[in-house]
C-alpha positions, 0 to 999 in steps of 0.5 A: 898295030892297034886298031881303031874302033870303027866296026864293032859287033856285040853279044849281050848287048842287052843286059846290064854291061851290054847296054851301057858298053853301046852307050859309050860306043854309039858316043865315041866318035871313032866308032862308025858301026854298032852291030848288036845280037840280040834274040827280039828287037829291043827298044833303047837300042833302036834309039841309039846312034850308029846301031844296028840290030841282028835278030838271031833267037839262037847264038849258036846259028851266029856263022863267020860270014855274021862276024868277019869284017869287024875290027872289035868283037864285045862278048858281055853275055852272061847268066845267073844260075837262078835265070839259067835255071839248072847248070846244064843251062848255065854251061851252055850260055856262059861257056858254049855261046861264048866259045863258040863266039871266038871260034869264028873269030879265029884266024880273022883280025879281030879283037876280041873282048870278053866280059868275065868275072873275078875269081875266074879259075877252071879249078875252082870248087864254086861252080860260076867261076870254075865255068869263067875259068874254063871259057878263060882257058878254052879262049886263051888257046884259040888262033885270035888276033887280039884277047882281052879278058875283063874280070870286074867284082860285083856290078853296080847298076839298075837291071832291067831284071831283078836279081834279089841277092845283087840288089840287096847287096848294092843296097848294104855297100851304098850304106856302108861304101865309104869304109872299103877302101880303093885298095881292096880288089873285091870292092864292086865297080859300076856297069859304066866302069867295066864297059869305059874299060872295055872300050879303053883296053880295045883302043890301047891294047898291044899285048896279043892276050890280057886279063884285066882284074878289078883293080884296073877297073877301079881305076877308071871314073 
């Protein structure tokens, strides 16, 4: 049984994906309910549609009362190592929030949708995927009603915070996109691709647990 869009609680709702994915749902007419977890009220958000802010300074407080009763659970939270600042910082972000986060949906009838990243793998030598790989891995054993894992390429997009290497990268592929053809899996997707994906694979999904890899995002306009 698919279920519809209706109640929907979010985390990283503030970052690049996060904001653009409560765009698409504030806009869905299916979606009653946006709850965003967020660490301080944020402006845009407040301006949006059907959203509701949860003001929470740490994730890891988040209890199953704070999540039941939801029909779809988004995970777009994410770090860089330069913003996380050693990688003990890193793991604790990326992997602990998250775990934990799909840990209280355990045993409930939620889907959950998880942001991850291409060249996700728990053995990887390069330690940002190998961290992915293992959250993968970790949410793929829990109890969950419904998984779906989402592994876009580089995003394309205005962040609020500035990231050197990204934006130096989305300038060389602006100038040169033309020549990478549709076929090749790395080609970088933009933030409303990976998060049309999201909402899509939540309204479609039947399968219990599905990765999703760039390719199929590519795919979405």
């Amino acid at each position: 049984m698919i279920k519809s869009i209706e109640n929907v609680i979010v985390i990283g709702a503030t970052g690049l994906v996060g904001r653009t994915l409560i765009r698409q749902l504030s806009q869905n007419e299916k979606c009653a309910n946006i709850t965003a977890v967020v660490r301080k009220r944020d402006e845009e958000l407040n301006h949006l549609e059907k959203v509701q802010q949860f003001e929470l300074d740490d994730f890891l407080l988040l209890n199953e009362q704070d999540v039941s009763e939801y029909t779809h659970a988004f995970s777009c939270l994410g770090t860089t190592m330069k913003q996380a600042g050693s990688k003990e910082n890193f793991y604790n972000t990326d992997f602990a929030i998250n775990a934990h986060f799909a840990e209280l949906l355990e045993n409930m009838e939620t889907h959950f949708i998880l942001l991850s990243a291409l060249g996700a793998n728990p053995k990887s030598p390069i330690f940002y995927n190998r961290v992915k790989g293992e959250l993968e891995y970790y949410v793929k054993s829990l109890s969950l009603y419904r998984t779906s894992i989402i592994r876009p390429s580089l995003l394309l997009g205005q962040r609020k915070e500035q990231r050197m290497l990204e934006d130096a990268t989305q300038k060389l592929y602006q100038r040169f996109s033309h020549l990478v053809p549709n076929s090749f899996k790395y080609k970088p997707v933009t933030a409303e691709q990976v998060a049309h994906t999201m909402v899509d694979v939540a309204s479609t999904q039947t399968e219990k647990f599905q990765i999703y890899d760039n390719l199929r995002i590519q795919k979405t306009k």
